[in-house]
VOVEX-69457 format. One line per field, with one value per residue (C-alpha): y, z, x; residue in one letter; residue number from 1. Coordinates in Angstrom, 2 decimals. Layout:
% VOVEX-69457
yy c(Y, ...) .
zz c(Z, ...) .
xx c(X, ...) .
residu c(A, ...) .
num c(NUM, ...) .
END
This chain:
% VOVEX-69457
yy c(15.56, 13.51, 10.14, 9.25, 7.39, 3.90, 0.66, -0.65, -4.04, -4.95, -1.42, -0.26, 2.20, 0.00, 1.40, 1.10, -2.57, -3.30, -1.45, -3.82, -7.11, -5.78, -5.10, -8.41, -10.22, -8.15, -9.05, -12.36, -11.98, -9.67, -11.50, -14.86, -13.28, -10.76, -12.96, -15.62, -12.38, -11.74, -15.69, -15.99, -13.00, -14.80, -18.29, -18.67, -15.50, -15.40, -11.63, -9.49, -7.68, -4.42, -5.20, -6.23, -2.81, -1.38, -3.06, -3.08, 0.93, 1.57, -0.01, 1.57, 5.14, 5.56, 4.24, 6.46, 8.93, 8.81, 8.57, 12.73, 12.82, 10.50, 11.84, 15.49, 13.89, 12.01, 15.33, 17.21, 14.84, 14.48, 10.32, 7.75, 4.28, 4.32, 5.35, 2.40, 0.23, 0.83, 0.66, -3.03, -3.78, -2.66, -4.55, -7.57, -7.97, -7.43, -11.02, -12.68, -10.60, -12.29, -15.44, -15.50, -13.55, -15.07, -12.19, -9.41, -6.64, -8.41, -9.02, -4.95, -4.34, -6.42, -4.98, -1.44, -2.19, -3.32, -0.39, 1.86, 0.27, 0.92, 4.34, 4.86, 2.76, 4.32, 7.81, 7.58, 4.22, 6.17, 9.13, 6.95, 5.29, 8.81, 10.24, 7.39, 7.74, 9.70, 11.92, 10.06, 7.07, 7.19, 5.35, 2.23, 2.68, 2.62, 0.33, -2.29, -1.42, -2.11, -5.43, -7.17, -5.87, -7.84, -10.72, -11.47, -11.46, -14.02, -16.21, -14.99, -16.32, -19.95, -20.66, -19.51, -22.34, -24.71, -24.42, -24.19, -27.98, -29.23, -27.59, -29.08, -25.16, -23.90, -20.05, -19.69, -21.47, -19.46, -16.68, -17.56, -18.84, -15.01, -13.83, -15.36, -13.60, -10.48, -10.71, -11.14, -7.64, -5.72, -7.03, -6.20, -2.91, -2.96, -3.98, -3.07, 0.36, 3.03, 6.66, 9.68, 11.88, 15.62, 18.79, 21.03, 24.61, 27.36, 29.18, 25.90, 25.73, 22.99, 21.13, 22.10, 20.43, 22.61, 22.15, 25.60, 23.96, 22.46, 24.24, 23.06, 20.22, 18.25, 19.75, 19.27, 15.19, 14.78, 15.51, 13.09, 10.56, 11.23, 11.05, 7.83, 6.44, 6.74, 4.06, 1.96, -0.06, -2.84, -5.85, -8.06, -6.91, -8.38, -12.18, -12.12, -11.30, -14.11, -16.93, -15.76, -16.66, -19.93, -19.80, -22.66, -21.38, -23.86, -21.30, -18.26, -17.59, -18.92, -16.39, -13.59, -15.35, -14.48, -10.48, -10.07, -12.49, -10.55, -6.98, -8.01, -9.01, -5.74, -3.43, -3.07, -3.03, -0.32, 2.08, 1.36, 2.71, 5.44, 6.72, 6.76, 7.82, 9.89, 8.73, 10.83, 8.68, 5.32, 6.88, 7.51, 4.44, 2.96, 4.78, 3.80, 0.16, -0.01, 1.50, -1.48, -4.22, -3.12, -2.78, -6.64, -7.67, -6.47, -8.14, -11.27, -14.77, -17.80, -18.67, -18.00, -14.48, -13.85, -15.77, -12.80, -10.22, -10.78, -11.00, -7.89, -6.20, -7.19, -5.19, -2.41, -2.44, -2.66, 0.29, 2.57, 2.01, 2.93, 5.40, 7.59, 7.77, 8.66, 11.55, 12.79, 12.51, 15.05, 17.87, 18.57, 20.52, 18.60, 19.12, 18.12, 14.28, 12.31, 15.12, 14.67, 11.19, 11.21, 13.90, 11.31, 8.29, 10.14, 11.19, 8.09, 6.48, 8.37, 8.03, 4.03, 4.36, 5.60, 3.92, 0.28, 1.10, 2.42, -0.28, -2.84, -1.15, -1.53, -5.06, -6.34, -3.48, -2.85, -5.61, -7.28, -5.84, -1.91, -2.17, -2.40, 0.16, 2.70, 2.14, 1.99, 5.77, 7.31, 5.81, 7.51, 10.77, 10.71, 9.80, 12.90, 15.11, 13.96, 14.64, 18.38, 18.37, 17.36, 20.06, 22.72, 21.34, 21.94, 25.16, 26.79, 26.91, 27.41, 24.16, 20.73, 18.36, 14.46) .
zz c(-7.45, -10.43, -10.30, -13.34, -15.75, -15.92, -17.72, -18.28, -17.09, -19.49, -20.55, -16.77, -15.13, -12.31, -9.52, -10.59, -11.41, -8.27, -6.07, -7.60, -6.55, -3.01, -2.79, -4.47, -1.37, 1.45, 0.33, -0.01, 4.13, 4.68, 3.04, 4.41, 7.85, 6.65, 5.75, 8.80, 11.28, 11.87, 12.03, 14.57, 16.98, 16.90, 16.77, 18.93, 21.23, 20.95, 20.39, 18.95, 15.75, 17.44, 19.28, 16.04, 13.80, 16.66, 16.32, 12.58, 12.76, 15.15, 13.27, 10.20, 11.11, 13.70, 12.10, 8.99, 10.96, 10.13, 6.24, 5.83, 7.91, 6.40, 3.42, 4.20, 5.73, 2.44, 1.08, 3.38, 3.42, -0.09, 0.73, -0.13, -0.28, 3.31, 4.20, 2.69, 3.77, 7.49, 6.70, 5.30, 7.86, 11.00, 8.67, 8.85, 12.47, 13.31, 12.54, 15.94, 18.14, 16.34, 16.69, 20.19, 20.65, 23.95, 23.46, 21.50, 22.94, 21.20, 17.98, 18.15, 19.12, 16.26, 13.83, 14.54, 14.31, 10.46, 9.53, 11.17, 8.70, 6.02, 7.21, 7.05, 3.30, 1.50, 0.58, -0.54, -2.28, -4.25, -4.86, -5.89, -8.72, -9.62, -10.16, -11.65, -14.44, -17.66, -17.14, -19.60, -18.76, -14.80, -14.90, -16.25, -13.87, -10.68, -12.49, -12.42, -9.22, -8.06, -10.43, -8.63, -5.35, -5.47, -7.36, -4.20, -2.64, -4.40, -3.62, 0.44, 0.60, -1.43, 0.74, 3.79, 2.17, 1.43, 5.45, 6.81, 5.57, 5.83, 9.17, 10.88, 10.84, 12.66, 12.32, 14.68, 11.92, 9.12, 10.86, 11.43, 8.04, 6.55, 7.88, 5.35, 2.33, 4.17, 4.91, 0.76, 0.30, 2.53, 1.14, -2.27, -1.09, 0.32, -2.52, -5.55, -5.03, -6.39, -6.02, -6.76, -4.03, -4.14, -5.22, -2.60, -3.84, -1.82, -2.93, -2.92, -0.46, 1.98, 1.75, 5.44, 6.38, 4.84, 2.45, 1.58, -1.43, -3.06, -5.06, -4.71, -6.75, -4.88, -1.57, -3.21, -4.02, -0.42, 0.63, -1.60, -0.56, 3.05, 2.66, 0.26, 3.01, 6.15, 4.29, 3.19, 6.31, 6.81, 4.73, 7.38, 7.36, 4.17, 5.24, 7.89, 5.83, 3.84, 6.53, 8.36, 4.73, 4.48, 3.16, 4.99, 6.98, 4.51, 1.75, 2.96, 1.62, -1.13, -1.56, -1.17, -3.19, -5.68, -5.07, -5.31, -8.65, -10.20, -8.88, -10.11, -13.66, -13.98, -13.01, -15.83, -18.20, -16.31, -15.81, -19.85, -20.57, -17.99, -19.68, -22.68, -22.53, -18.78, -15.38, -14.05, -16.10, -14.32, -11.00, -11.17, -12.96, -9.69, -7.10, -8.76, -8.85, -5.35, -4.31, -6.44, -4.72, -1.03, -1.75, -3.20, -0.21, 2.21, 0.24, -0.54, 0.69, -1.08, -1.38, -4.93, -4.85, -2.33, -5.31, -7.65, -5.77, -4.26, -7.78, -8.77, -5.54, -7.09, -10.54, -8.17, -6.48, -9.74, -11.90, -9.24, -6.20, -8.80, -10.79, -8.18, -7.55, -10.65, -10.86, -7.79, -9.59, -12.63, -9.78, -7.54, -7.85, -8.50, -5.08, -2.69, -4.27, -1.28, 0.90, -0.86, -1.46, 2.43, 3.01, 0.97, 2.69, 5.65, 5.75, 3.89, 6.32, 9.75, 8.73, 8.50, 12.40, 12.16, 9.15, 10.99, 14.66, 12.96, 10.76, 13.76, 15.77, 12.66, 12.40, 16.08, 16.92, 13.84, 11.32, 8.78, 6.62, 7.55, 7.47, 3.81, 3.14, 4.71, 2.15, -0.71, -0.01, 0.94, -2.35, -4.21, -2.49, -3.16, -7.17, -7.11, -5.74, -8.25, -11.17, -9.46, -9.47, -13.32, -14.08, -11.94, -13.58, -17.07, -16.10, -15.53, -19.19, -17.21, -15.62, -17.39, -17.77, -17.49) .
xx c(17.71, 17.86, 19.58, 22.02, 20.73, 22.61, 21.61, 18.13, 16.76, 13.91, 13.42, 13.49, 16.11, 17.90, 16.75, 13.09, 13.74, 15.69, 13.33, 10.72, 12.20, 13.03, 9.24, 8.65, 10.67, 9.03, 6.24, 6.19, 7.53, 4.53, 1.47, 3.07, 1.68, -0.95, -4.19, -3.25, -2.90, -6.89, -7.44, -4.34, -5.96, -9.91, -9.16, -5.79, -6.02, -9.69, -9.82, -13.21, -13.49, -13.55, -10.13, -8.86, -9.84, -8.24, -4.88, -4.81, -6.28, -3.36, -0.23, -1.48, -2.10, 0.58, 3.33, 1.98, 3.22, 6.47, 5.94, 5.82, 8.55, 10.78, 9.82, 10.85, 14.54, 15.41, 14.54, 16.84, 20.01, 19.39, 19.44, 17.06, 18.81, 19.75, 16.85, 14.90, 17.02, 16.81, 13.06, 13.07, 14.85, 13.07, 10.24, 12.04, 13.06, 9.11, 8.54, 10.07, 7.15, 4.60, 5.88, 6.52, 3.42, 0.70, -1.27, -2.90, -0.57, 2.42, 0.71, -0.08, 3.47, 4.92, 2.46, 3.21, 6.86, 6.41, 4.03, 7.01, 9.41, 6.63, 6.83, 10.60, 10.86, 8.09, 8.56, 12.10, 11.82, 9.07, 11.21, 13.62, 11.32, 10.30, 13.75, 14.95, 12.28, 11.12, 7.76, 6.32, 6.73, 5.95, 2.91, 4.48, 7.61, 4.92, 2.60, 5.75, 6.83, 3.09, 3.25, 6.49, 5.31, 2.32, 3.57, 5.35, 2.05, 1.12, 3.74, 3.31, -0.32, 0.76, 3.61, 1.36, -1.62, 1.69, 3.04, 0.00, -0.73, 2.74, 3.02, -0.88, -1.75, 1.10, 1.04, 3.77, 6.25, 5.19, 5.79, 9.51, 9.93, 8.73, 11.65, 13.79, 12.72, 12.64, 16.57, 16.47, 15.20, 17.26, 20.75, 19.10, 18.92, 22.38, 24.09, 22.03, 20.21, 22.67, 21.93, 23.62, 24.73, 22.84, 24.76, 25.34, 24.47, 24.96, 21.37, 19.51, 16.79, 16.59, 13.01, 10.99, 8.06, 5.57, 2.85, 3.76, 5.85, 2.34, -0.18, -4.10, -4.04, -2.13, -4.06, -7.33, -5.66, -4.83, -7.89, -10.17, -7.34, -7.91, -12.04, -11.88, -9.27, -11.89, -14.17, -11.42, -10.73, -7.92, -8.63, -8.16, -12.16, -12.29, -10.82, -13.44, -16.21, -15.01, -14.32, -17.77, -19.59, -17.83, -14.41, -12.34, -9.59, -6.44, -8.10, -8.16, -4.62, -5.69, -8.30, -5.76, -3.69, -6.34, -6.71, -2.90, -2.52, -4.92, -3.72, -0.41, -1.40, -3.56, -0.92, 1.65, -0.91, -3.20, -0.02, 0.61, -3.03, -2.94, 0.21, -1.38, -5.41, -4.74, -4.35, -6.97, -9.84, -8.04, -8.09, -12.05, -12.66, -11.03, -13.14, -16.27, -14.92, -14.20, -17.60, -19.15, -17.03, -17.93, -22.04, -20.99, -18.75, -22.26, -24.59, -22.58, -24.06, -21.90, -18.43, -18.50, -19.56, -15.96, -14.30, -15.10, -14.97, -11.71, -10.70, -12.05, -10.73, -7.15, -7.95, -9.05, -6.08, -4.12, -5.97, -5.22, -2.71, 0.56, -1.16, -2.11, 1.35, 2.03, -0.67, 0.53, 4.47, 3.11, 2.01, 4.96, 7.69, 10.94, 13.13, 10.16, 9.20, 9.71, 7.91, 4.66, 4.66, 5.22, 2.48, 0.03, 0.63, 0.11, -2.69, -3.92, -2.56, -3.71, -7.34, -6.75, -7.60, -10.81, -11.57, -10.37, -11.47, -15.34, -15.22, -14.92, -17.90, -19.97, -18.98, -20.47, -23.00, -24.60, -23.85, -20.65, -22.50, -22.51, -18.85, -19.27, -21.94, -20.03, -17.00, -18.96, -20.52, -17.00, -15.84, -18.82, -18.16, -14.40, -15.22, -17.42, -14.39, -12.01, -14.79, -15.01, -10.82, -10.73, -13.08, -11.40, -7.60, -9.15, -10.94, -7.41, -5.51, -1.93, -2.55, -0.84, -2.68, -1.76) .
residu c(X, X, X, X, X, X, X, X, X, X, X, X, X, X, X, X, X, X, X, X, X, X, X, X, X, X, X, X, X, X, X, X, X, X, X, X, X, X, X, X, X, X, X, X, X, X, X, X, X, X, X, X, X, X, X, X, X, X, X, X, X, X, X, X, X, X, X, X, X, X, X, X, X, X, X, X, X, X, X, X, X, X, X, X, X, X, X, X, X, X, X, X, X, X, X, X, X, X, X, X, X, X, X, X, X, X, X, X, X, X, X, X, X, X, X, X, X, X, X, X, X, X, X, X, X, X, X, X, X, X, X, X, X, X, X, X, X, X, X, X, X, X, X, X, X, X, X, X, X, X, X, X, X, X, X, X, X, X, X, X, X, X, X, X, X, X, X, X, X, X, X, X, X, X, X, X, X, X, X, X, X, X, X, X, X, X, X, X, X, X, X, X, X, X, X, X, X, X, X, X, X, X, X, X, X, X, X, X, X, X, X, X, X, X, X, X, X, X, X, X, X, X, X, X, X, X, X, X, X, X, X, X, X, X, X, X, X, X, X, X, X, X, X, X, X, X, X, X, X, X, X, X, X, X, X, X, X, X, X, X, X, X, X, X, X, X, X, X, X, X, X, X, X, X, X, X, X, X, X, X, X, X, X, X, X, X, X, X, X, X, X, X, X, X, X, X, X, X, X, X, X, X, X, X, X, X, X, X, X, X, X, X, X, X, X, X, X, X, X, X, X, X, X, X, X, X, X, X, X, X, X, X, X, X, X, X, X, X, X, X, X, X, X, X, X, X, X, X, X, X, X, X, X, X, X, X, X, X, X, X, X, X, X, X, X, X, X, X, X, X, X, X, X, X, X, X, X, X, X, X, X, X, X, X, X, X, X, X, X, X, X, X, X, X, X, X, X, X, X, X, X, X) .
num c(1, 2, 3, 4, 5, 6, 7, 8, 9, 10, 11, 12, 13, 14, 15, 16, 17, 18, 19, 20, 21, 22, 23, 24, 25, 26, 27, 28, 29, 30, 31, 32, 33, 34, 35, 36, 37, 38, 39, 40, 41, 42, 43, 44, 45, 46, 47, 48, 49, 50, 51, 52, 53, 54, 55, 56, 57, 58, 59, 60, 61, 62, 63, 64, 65, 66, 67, 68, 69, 70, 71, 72, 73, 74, 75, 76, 77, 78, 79, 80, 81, 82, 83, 84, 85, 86, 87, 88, 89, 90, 91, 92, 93, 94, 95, 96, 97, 98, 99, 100, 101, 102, 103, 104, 105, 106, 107, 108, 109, 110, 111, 112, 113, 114, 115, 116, 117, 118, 119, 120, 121, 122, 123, 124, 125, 126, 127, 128, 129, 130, 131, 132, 133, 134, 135, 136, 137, 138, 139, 140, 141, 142, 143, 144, 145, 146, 147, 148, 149, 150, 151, 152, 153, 154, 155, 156, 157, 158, 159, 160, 161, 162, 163, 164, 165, 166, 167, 168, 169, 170, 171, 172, 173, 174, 175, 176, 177, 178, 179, 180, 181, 182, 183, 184, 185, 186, 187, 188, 189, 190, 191, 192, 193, 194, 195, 196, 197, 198, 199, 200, 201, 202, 203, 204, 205, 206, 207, 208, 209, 210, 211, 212, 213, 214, 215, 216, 217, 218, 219, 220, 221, 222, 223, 224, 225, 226, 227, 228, 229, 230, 231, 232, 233, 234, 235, 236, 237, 238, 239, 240, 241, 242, 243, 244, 245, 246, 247, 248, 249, 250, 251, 252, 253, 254, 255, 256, 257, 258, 259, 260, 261, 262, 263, 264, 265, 266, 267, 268, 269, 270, 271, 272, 273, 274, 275, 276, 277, 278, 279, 280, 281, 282, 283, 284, 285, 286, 287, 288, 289, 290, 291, 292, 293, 294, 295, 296, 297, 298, 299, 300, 301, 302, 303, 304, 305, 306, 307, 308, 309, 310, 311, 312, 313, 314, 315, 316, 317, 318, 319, 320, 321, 322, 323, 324, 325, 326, 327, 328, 329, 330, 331, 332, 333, 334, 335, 336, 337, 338, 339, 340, 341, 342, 343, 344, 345, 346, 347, 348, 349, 350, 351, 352, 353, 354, 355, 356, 357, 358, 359, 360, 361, 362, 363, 364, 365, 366, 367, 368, 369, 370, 371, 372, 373, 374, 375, 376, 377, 378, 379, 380, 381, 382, 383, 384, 385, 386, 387, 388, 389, 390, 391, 392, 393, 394, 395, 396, 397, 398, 399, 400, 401, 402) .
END
């Protein structure tokens, strides 16, 4: 299903451009919340690290559930917008949970409610970038998706650092306030988003939920996903590490505020140069970068050292997150987009349990630091998968290349 071409906005289809500000708005609600969450649970409810992986492992692999299968349904009704919508929404109406929450079973329950409305929105918003945007230019379309998106979590973490002073460090508050631009993004969605209906054709097949539609590349992708995923924990691992070396608490968004300014900046620019020299160097230039920042994150032991390498985190984050998407856009077969972009986040998603609940149990019975080791090697291994994909793609002459 392609959607009609209509009217750019600064060189990008409408849907790609709207689909950017929604994410801009949610996230500005989202990281308003995110880098205060982990500080909330051990300073007001007084819970452990482990108990924390747990709840951060649970609301991001369960709810990831429901990313293939939304996926496969937008494929199946042939709808995306309303879809995406619903998923903003559930997103949005998270935010009361938290801030009535007394104890660490509400925080859970009002963090698994958001990732559930991640799972609903993602797939077909993606498939909506992806149809709504030339082949050869997909890597800047995701690239300034991935840009806006994270521009708004800039602004989340400096009105969090902004409320938290005017507000004597009342988390509860901020949490209400998030829900304002949140409300922004759905009725973006409501009234902006325009899709075109599918054809109904008698012979055309109607997507199941089956990897049968996908050759081995995009298994082989999966799996190096999946493996890279199990070391990449929830970065509420990474505010801790910073806090327990000596960030104050008023910075901490302020620190985040740094990842996402810099992942947002690097973004457009990365997609640009993926488009043009292959996205497949980007993506293992971004695997070895990541396994770089975590040995630093272990062996860090000043403030200043968090200082970079939450900045460099961001350029990680920027050189890759959008262009994998768009790899994974250049490998599928037209009718089953949203599927696989559901299938990915998925299982990407799933292993975020392990990878948060071991990640925890490294943290207080082995050491902060172990957490950290452990993502570095899983980043090496999944960097030396990719390098055997590449060869294997170019091995095969019937095989495009991107």
């Amino acid at each position: 299903m392609k959607l009609k071409a209509d009217k750019k906005i600064f060189g990008f289809g409408r849907n790609v451009f709207i689909s950017g500000l929604v994410s801009f708005f949610m996230d500005v609600s989202s990281e308003m919340i995110y880098p205060l969450v982990p500080l909330f649970l051990s300073a007001v409810l007084g819970v452990n690290k482990s108990l924390i992986g747990l709840i951060e492992g649970v609301a991001e692999s369960t709810a990831s559930l429901l990313k293939v299968f939304s996926g496969w349904f937008s494929d199946r009704i042939g709808n995306r917008k309303w879809l995406m919508a619903a998923g903003y929404s559930i997103s949005t109406f998270s935010r009361p949970i938290i801030a009535l929450a007394t104890g660490w079973q509400h925080v859970m329950g009002s963090r698994f409610m958001d990732r559930f409305g991640k799972g609903v929105r993602t797939a077909p918003r993606d498939a909506i970038i992806a149809e709504s945007s030339e082949e050869a230019y997909l890597g800047r379309a995701f690239s300034f998706h991935r840009s806006l998106d994270t521009m708004g979590a800039v602004i989340g973490p400096l009105l969090a650092f902004f409320f938290l002073e005017l507000f004597s460090k009342n988390y509860r508050m901020i949490f209400w306030l998030s829900m304002v631009p949140g409300v922004i993004a759905v009725l973006l969605i409501v009234f902006f988003i325009r899709e075109k209906k599918a054809v109904s054709l008698p012979n055309l097949e109607r997507p199941r939920l089956t990897l049968r539609h996908f050759d081995w590349k995009f298994k082989f992708f999966i799996i190096i996903g999946g493996i890279f995923a199990l070391g990449n924990s929830s970065d509420v691992f990474l505010i801790l590490r910073a806090r327990q070396i000596g960030v104050s608490t008023v910075m901490i968004p302020m620190v985040y505020l740094l990842f996402n300014l810099v992942y947002s900046i690097s973004a457009v620019p990365a997609g640009m140069l993926a488009d043009r020299f292959g996205r497949k160097r980007i993506i293992l230039a971004g695997f070895v970068l990541f396994a770089v920042l975590y040995y630093g994150f272990a062996v860090a032991s000043n403030v200043r050292a968090v200082w970079i390498l939450f900045g460099f985190y961001g350029l990680f984050m920027g050189i890759t997150e959008g262009i994998q998407k768009a790899f994974i856009a250049t490998i599928l077969p037209p009718d089953f987009k949203a599927t696989a972009f559901g299938v990915f986040n998925t299982v990407t998603g799933i292993a975020m349990l392990p990878a948060s609940l071991f990640g925890g149990w490294l943290w207080d019975h082995v050491s902060p630091s172990a957490t950290f080791y452990f993502g570095s090697i899983t980043a090496i291994l999944s960097a030396l998968l990719f390098v055997i994909l590449i060869i294997k793609i170019r091995a095969i002459p019937s095989i495009e290349t991107s």
